[in-house]
N, C-alpha and C positions, 0 to 999 in steps of 0.2 A: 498265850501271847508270846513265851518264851521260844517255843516249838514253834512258834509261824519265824518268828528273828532268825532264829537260828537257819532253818527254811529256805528262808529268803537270801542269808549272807553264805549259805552253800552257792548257790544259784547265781548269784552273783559269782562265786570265787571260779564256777566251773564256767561261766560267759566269762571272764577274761581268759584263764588258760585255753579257751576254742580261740579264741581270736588271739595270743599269741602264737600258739600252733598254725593255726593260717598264714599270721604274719611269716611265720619260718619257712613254712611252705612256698609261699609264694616268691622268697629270697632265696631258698636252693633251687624252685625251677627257673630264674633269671641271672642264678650262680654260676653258669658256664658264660654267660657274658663278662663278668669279672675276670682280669686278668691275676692270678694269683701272686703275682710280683707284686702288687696297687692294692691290693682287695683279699689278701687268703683268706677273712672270717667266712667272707660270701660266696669263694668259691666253694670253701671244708661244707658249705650247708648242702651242695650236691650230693655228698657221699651219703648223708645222714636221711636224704628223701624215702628211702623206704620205709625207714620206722617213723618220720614224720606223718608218712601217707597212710599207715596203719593208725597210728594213734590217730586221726582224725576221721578214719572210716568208723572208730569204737567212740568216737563224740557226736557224731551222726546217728549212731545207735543209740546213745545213749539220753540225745534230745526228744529223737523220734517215741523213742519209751514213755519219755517224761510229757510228750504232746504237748512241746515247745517248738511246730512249724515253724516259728521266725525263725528260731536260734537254728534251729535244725538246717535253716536253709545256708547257714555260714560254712557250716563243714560240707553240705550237698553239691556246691556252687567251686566251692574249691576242689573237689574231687575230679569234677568235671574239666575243673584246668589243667587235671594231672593226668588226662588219657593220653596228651601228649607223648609222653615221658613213659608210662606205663607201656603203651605199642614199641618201646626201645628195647624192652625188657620180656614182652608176653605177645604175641600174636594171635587172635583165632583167626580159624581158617574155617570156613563157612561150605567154601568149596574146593574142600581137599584133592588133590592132582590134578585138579584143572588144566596145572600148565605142563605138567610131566612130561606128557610130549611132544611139548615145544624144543627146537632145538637151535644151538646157540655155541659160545666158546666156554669151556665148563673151569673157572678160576680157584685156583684152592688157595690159600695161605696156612701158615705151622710153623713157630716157633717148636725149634725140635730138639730145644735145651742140648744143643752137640752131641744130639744121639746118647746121650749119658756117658759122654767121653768115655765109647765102647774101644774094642781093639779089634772086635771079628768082625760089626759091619751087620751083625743080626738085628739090630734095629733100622739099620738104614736098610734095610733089602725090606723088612716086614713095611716101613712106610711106601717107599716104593710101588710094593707088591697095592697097599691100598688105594694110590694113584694112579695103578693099570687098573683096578677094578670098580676106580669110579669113573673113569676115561676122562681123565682131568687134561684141559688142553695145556697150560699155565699154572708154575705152581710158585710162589712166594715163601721161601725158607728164610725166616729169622735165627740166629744161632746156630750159624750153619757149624760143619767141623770136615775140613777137607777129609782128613786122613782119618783111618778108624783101622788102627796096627798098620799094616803091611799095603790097604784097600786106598783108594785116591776117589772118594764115593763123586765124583763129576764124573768119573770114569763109569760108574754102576748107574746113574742115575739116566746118564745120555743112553744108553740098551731100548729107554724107553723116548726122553727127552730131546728131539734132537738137536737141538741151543739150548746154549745155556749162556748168562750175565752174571757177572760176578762184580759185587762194592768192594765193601771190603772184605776181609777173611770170612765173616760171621755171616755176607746176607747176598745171598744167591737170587736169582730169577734163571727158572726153566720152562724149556716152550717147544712144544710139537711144530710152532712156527715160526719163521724164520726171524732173528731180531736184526734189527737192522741198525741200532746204535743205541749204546745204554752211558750213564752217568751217574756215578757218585754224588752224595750228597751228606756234604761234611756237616757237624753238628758242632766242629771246634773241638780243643783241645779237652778241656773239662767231663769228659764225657766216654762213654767206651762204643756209645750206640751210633746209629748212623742211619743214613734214607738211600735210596739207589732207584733210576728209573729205568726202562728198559723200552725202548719203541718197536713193538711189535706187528710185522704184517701179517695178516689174518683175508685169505682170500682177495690180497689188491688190499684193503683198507687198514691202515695206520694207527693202530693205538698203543697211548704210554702206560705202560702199566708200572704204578709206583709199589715199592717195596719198604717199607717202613719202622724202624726198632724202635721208639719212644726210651728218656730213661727209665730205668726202675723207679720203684717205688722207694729202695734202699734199706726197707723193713728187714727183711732177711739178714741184708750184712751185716744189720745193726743188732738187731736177735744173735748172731752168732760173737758180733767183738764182744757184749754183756759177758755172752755165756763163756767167752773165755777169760774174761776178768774174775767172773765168780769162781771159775778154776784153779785158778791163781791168788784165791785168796780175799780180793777184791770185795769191798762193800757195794753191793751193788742193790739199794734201798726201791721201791716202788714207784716216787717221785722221780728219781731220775732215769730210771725207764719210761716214763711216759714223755718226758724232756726229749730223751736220746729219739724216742721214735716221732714224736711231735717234731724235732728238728729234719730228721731224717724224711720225713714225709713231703713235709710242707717245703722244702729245698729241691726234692724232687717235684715236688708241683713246678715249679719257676721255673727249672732246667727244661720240663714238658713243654711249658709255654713257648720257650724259646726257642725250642726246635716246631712246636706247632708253627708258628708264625713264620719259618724256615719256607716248612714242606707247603703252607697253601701259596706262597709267592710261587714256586718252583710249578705249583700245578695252575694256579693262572697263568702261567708263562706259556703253559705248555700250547705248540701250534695242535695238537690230535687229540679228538676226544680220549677221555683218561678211565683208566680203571686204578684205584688206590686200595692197595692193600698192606695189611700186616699187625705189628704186636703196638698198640698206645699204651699199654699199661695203664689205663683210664680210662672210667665209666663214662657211659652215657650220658649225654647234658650237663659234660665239663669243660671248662674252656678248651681242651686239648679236642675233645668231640668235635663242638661247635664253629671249631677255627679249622681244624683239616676236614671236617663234612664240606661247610663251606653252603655252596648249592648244589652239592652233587647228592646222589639219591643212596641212603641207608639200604643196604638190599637186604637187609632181614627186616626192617620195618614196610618195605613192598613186598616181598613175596615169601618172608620169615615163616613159622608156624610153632606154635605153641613156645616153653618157656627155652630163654637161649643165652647160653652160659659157655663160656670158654677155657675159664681157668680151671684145671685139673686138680686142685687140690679145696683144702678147709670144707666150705659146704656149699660149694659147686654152685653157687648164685650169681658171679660176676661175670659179666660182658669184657674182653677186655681187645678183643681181635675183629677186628671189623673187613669188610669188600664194601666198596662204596663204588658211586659209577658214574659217570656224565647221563643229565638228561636225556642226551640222542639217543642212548640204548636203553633195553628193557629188559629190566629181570624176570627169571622165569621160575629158578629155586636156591634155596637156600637154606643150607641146614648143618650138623656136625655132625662129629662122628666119634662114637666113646671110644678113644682106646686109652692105652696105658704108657705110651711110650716115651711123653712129655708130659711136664708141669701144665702145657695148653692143651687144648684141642684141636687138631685140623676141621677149617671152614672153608665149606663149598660152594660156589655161588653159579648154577647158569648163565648167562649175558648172552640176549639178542642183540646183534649187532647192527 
């Protein structure tokens, strides 16, 4: 009789942890509707969906074992509302290059971390060189760095480009077609990042293609002032690192917000269908996603393939650069390309026009 109690109040204890698991689940995938200024508990639960969505795929497991069909169907039911969010992150392709040779205006984006504030210019020619070889019509540079030594790289890059737009110092648009009026787009003083849009004619037809920085995340700089306090002597205890980067974090969320809600007024504005590209610094199905997507179409969740990751460093899992597109056109590919020469990844999108 002890052994069935016992039994029983296991069984119990593991039906509530599946249904708060669920509960969480289903508050990080409605966590990019929170605005993280109102709401950061419910936004922070986006970031944490992946190991939510594993721990309930091993409580699924773990009912299906025990052949508790009911219970089982709590975790089975919610998984199903995670394919959503899963196709942001993973694509199969059922019928690979189908669209291959389809043909289109081919848009690249690449935060290019200022070429590693080089002096010769051999990173800016080697990116380059990868933009004649992918016949990229449009290319979205984040972190631009004019000068590299003695090199004026608009000067090297137009050989191939032949417009170019320029925001501010850091965020360039280049184009084999002709631009016909581009615009800054200020973020405010608070901030070092910025948006730029550039109106593009492609064949007679008219489109803005947006150019995008989001701010950081701030983790880095806050990782480096620690580590120069602990240099200098400084107590610098476990609890207040997780403060310094918990503040750090969640202050960047807000700053994102505020420029998200910038950039989609500027692209409803816009009179030409829009291509948006560039660096958010945030995942998939966060408020920063779901506020510049908007209703425009994710072109790695239409015509994406397999798993797709941008940031070049830690373990290479996060989305962080996106091409999005107005409904009128159609994606045909989309994909990245490993190299080494920034913290990102250059992303390629075809676009039927």
């Amino acid at each position: 009789m002890g052994k069935l109690a016992v039994y029983k109040y296991l069984s119990f204890m593991m039906l509530v942890f599946t249904v708060l698991v669920t509960a969480f689940v289903f508050f990080g995938l409605f966590g990019g509707y929170s605005n993280p200024a109102t709401g950061t508990a419910m936004a922070l639960l986006v970031y944490a969906l992946p190991l939510l969505i594993i721990v309930e795929a091993v409580l699924l497991l773990f009912w299906l074992i025990r052949r508790r069909w009911h219970w089982a169907a709590i975790p089975a039911v919610t998984l199903l509302c995670c394919l959503p969010y899963l196709g942001t992150i993973y694509q199969f392709s059922l019928f690979s290059g189908a669209d291959e040779a389809r043909t289109g205006v081919k848009v690249a984006t690449y935060n290019v971390a200022r070429f590693g504030r080089e002096i010769n210019g051999a990173k800016a020619e080697s990116i380059l060189s990868i933009m004649r070889r992918q016949q990229a019509d449009i290319l979205c540079v984040q972190e631009y760095q004019e000068n590299s030594g003695d090199t004026v790289n608009s000067g090297r890059f137009k050989s191939y480009f032949n417009h170019s737009a320029m925001g501010f110092e850091d965020m360039m648009v280049f184009s084999r077609h002709p631009i016909v009026a581009s615009q800054i787009i200020d973020f405010g003083p608070n901030t070092n990042n910025s948006g730029m849009w550039a109106d593009i004619d492609i064949n007679g037809k008219v489109i803005r293609v947006f150019n995008i920085h989001l701010q950081t995340t701030g983790i880095n700089r806050t990782q480096r002032q620690l580590s120069k306090q602990a240099a200098q002597g400084s107590v610098v205890d476990n609890s207040r690192i997780l403060r310094s980067l918990y503040g750090s974090y969640t202050y960047g969320m807000g700053i994102r917000a505020q420029q998200a809600d910038l950039v989609k007024a500027e692209i409803e504005n816009s009179p030409h269908p829009v291509i948006v590209c560039g660096d958010f610094n945030d995942v998939p199905y966060s408020y920063v996603y779901r506020t510049v997507k908007g209703d425009l179409v994710d072109g790695f969740k239409e015509c994406g393939k397999g798993l797709m990751y941008t940031f070049n460093e830690g373990k290479k899992l996060v989305r962080i650069d996106y091409i999005f597109h107005s409904e009128s056109m159609e994606g045909c590919t989309y994909y990245k390309e490993d190299v080494n020469y920034s913290d990102h990844l250059p992303v390629f999108m075809n676009i039927s026009l």
